[in-house]
N, C-alpha and C positions, 0 to 999 in steps of 0.2 A: 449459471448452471441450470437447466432443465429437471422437470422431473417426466418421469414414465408412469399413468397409472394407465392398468388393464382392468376389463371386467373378467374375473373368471367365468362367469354362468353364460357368456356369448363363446363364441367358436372363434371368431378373431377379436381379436386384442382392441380395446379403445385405446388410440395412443393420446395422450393429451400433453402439450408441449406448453407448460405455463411454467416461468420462472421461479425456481425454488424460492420459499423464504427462508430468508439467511437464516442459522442459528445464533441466538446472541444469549448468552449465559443471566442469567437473572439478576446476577450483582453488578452489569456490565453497564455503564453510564456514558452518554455521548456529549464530551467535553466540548465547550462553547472555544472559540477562535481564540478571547482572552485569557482563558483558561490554560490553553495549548501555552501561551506566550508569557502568563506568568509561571509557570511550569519549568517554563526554556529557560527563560530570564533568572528564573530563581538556581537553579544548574550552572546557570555560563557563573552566577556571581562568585562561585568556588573556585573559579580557574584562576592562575596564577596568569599573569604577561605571558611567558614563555609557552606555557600549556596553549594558550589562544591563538600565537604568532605560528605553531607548529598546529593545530588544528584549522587555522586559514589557509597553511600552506598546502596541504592535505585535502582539503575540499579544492583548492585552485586547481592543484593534480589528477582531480577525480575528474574536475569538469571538462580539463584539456581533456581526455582522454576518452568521455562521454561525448565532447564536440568531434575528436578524429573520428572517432566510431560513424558518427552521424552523416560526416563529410563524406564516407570514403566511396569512390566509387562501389555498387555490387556487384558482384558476377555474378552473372548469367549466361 
């Protein structure tokens, strides 16, 4: 995202095209790789067999369908 500043007191506009900085809320903490993973890790430990064999099946069907996507010819 760009930002737009103008000078009002000139007659044309100064455009200045420098990449906004993000907004990040003040309590908002940027979680380390292991962090991510004991996170995930600690979540998946809740699933039952059944819950896991049906959310692999699930991601396997997401990814076929990400790969056709990918494959398919465009038109043009």
């Amino acid at each position: 995202m760009l930002t737009i500043e103008s000078t009002l007191c000139e007659i044309n506009p100064v455009v200045d095209l420098k990449p906004a900085k993000p907004q990040v809320s003040q309590n908002e903490t940027t979680l380390s790789d292991a962090e991510v993973f004991r996170r995930v890790a600690e979540i998946r430990s809740g699933w039952s067999v059944d819950e896991r064999v049906e959310r692999r099946m699930e991601a396997d069907r997401r990814f076929e369908r990400l790969m056709d996507m990918l494959t398919e010819p465009s038109e043009q």
